[in-house]
N, C-alpha and C positions, 0 to 999 in steps of 0.2 A: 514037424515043420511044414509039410506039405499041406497037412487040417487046416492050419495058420494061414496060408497063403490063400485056398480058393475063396474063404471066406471074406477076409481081406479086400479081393479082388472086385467080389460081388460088389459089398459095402460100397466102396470108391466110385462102382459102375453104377450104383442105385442113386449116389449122392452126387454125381454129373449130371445122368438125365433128371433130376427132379431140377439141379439148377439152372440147366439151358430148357429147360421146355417150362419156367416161369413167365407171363405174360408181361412185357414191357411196355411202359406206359409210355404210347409213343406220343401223346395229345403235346403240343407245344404250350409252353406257359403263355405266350402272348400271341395274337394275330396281327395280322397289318390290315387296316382299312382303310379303303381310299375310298375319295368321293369323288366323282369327274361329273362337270358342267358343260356341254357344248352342244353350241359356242356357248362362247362366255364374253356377254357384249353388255354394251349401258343400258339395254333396254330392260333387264331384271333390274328391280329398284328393290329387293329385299331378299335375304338367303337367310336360309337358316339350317342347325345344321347341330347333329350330339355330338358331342367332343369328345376325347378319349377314356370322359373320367362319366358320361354318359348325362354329362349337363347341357341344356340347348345354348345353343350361342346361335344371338341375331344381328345379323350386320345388314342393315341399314347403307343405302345408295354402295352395293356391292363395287359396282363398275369402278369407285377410286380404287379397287384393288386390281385394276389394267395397269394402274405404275404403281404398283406397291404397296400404295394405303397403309391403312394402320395391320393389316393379317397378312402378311406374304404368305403362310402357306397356301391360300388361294390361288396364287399369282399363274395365271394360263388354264385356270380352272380348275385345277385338283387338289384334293388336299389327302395327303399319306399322315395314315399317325398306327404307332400301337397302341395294343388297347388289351389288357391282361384280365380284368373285366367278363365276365360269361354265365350264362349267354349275355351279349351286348347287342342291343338298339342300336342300329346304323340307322339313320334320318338325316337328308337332307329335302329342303322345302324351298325352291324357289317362286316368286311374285313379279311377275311381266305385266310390262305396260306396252304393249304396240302401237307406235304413232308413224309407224309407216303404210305405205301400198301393197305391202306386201303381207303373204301369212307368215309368223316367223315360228318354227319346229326346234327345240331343246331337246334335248335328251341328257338324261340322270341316269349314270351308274354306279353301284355300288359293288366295289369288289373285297374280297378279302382273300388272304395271302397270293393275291394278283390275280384270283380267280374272278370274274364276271357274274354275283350272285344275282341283280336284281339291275333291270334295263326298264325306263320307264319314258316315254315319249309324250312332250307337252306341245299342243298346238294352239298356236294365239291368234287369234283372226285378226283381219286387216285394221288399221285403226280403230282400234278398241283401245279408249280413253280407259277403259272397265279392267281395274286388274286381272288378270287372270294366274292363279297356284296350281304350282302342282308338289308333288313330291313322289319318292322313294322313298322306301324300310327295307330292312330285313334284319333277322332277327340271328348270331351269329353266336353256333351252341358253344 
């Protein structure tokens, strides 16, 4: 009986450590990305921007999204979505028009699972009828 048992014991202690020191696939199936605009005023006349499913969507005279518009996710300039997707194209593209005295400065970030991957700064000089683009990427594995 005793032959029986240390053997036994081994076995049981072989076939623990091999199943707790298995690697666990800790990768989450889906991420979160956001898009953040600001400010987020009437002076960008064009956004554009990959969706979750990594098709572009262009929204045209953005600023009726200050009350609502037809895309509330927008609504205060951000937009949160999943995206399961990978690696997934994060793209947003804004188009400024300046008809003030002033220089007006945007910034585009793109974050994923709330992290801050990619900060991009657009300066539009003073009265420039002249569109001016810019954008953000980043590429999420």
């Amino acid at each position: 009986m005793k032959k029986l048992k240390c053997p036994l014991i081994i076995v049981l202690l072989i076939a623990t450590i091999n199943f707790s020191c298995r690697k666990k696939d800790d990768t989450p199936s889906s991420s979160s990305v956001e898009y953040r605009i600001s400010p987020f005023d009437s002076y960008i006349v064009l956004l554009k921007y990959n969706d979750n499913t990594g098709d572009l969507v262009s929204i045209q005279n953005p600023s009726a999204l200050l009350s609502g518009g037809d895309h509330p996710p927008f609504v205060n300039g951000s937009q949160t979505m999943s995206v399961s997707t990978k690696p997934f194209l994060a793209k947003i593209e804004i188009t400024v028009v300046n008809t003030t005295r002033a220089t007006l400065n945007y910034t585009l970030d793109i974050s994923i699972n709330g992290e801050v991957k990619k900060t991009v700064t657009i300066t539009v000089p003073v009265n420039n009828e002249n569109p001016v683009t810019g954008s953000a990427e980043y590429t999420a594995p």
